[in-house]
N, C-alpha and C positions, 0 to 999 in steps of 0.2 A: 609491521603493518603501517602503511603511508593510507592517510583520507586525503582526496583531492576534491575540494569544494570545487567547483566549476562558477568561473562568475556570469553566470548566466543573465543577470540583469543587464554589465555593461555589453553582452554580447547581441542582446536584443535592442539596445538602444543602437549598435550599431547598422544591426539588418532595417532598422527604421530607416537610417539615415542614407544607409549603401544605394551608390547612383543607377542601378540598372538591374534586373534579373539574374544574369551573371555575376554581378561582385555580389545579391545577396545569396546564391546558391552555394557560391565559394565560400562564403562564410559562415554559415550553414555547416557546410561538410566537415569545414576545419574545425570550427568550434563547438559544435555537439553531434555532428553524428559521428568524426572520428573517434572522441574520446566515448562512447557506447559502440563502436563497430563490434567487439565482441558480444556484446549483446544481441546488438542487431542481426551477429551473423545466425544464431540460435532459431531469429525467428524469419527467416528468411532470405535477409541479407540490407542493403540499403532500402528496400520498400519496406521494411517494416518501422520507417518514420512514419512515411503516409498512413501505414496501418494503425500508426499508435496516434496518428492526428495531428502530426507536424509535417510543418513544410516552411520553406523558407519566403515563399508567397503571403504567406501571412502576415507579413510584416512590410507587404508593399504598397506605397500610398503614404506613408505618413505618418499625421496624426489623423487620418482617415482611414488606414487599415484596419484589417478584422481585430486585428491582435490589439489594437492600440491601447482603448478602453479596459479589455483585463489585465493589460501592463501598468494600466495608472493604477488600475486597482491594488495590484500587488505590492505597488511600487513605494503609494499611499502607507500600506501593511508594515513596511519597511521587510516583508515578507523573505527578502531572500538573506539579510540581516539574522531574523530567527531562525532560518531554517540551517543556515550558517551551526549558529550556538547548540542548535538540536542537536544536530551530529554530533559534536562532540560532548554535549551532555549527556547523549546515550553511551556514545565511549566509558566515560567517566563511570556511571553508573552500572556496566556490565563489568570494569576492572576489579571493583571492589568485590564478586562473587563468583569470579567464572576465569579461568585461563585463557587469556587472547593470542597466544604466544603463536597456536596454528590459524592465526585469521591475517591474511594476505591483504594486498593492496585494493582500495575501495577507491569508485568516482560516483560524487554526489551530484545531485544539480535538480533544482525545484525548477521546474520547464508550464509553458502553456502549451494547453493543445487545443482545437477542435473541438467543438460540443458535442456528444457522442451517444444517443441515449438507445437502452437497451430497454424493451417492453416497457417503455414509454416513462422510465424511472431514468433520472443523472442526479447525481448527487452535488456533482460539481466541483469532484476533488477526490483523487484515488492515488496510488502509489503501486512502486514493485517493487520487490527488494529480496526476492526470495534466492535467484541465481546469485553465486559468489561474485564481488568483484564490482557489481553496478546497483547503484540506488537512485530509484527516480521517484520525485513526488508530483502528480501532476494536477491544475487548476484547468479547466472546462470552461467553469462559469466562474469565476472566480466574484463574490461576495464581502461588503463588509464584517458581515457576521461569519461564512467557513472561513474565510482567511484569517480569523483567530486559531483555527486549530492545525495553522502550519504545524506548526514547532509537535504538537500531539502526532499530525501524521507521520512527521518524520523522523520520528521515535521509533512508531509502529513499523513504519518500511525498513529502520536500521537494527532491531528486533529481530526481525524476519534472518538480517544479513549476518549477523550473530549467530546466530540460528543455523543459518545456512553453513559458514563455515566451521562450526563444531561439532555439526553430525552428518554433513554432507548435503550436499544440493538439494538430495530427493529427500530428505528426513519430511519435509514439512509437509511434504502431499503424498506420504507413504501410504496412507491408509483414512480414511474420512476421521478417526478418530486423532489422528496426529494434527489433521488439516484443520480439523476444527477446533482442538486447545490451541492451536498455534497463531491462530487468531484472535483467540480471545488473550492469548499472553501477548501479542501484538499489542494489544488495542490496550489492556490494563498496565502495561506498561506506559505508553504515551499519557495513559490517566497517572498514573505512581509520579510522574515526573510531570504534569503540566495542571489535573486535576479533572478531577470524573464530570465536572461539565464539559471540558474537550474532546468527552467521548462522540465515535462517529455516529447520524443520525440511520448509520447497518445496524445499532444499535437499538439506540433510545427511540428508534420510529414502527421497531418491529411491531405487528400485531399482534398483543399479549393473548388477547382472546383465543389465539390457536398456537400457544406455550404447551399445552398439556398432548395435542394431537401430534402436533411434531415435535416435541422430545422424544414420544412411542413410536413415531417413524426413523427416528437418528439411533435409540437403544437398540435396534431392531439389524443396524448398517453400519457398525461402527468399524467392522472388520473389512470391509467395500476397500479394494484397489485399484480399480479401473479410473482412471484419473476423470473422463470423462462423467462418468458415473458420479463419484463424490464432489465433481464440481458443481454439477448441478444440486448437491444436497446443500455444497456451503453459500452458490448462489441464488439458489431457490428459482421458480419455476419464469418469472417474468425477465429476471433476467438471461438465465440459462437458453431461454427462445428466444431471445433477442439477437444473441450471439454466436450461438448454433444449432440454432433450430431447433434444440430438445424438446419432445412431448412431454407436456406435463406432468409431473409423478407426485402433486400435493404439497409442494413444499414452498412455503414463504418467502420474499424478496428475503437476500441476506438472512436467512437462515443458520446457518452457521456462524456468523460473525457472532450473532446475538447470542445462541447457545452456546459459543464458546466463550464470550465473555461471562455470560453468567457462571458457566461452570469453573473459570477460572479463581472469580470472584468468590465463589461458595468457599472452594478450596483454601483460600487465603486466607478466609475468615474462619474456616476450621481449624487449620493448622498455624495460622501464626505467623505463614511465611512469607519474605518478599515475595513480591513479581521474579523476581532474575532466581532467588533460592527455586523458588516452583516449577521457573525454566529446564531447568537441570529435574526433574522429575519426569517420570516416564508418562505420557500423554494419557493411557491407560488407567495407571494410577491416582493421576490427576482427577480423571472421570470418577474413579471408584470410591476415594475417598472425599472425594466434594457432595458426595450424596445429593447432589442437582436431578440425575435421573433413578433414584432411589426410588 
């Protein structure tokens, strides 16, 4: 296993500085859409920067560009520094309990994008990390205050990529029940290693008041495979129409994230066990013996 940090910061100082459209699209290409082309090919091919909200335009003009301002932000954060450490904190932390021996080569890289809001909700900071091979964290709105929870996110995203190469790609969106501990051991992971206030606000912003209605709508769906279908349960209903037009089916912003963190956390607290020990248990189980939807 090779992790390739991508230095993304000095790559953007240079698109600042690059003398024309051309040298900054050429640098662009060469330094982060080549090194995710497998990625990108998954989701369509080189337009799925624009999709994901980059472009090398962003960064033209200066210190007048769009980007400029969330660059100082992050830059301020010393942001790509931690996000650096993250990575291989999570390493560290997954060798002590799990065989890494079949997890292949990883590229990392904390990127800006595009403010992007979906049913009128942005958080301002999301990640992927579920395909083998690539992890990205990404800033929106980048903030004094999210941009404490670099290092938490990408945790979460290199979680995922762990994840990913130990049961296979499709492990983590197999069934609404996998999709959902899988992110709640995301998220309690990045809390085990950085601290349960750098939990995400998919979390701690949920609406508790409709805790007991949709947990009777997720005990009800946990066997759901249709990917589309369980996406909308783990995005909940403002998001899921934002994105692709899903009719609403009752379900809360980040719904999933939030159930699945709690069920993970129940679980931990009944049995005793790390984050990474409870990864290695069967998702199902997880649910069963956390008594969260008991």
């Amino acid at each position: 296993m090779t992790i390739t940090i991508l230095d993304i910061e000095s790559t953007y100082r240079k698109l600042f500085d690059a003398p024309d459209a051309e040298a900054r699209a050429a640098l662009f290409e060469r330094e982060i859409a080549m090194p995710f082309s497998s990625l990108a090919q998954r989701f369509g091919g080189p337009g799925a920067f624009a999709q994901w909200g980059m472009s090398p335009e962003q960064f033209a003009g200066g210190s007048s560009a769009p980007q400029a301002k969330p660059f100082a932000t992050l830059v301020q954060a010393d942001a790509w520094h931690k996000a650096a450490r993250a990575v291989e904190d999570a390493r560290a932390a997954f060798e002590k309990h799990a065989d890494l021996s079949v997890v292949g080569d990883i590229t990392f890289a904390l990127l800006l994008t595009q403010p992007q809001t979906y049913g009128g909700i942005d958080i301002g900071y999301a990640g992927f990390g579920a395909i083998p091979g690539a992890v990205m964290v990404t800033y929106s709105r980048p903030t004094r205050e999210n941009v404490k929870a670099v290092q938490a996110a990408t945790a979460h995203e290199m979680h995922h990529q762990f994840v990913g190469w130990l049961y296979g790609q499709g492990a983590i969106i197999a069934s609404l029940a996998s999709y959902m501990v899988n992110e709640g051991l995301a998220e309690s992971f990045g809390a085990a290693l950085y601290g349960a206030d750098k939990v995400g606000p998919w979390v701690t912003e949920f609406d508790m008041t409709r805790l007991e209605e949709t947990k009777a709508r997720f005990r009800d769906a946990f066997a759901l495979t249709d990917f589309n279908t369980v996406r909308q349960y783990i995005f909940g209903d403002p998001i899921s129409g934002g994105f692709s037009g899903s009719e609403p089916i009752g379900i809360p912003a980040y719904a999933g994230y939030a159930l699945g963190y709690h069920t993970v956390q129940a679980y931990m607290r009944r049995t005793g066990k790390s984050v990474i020990e409870t990864t290695l248990v069967p998702p199902l189980e997880i649910i069963e013996e956390s008594r969260f939807f008991a």
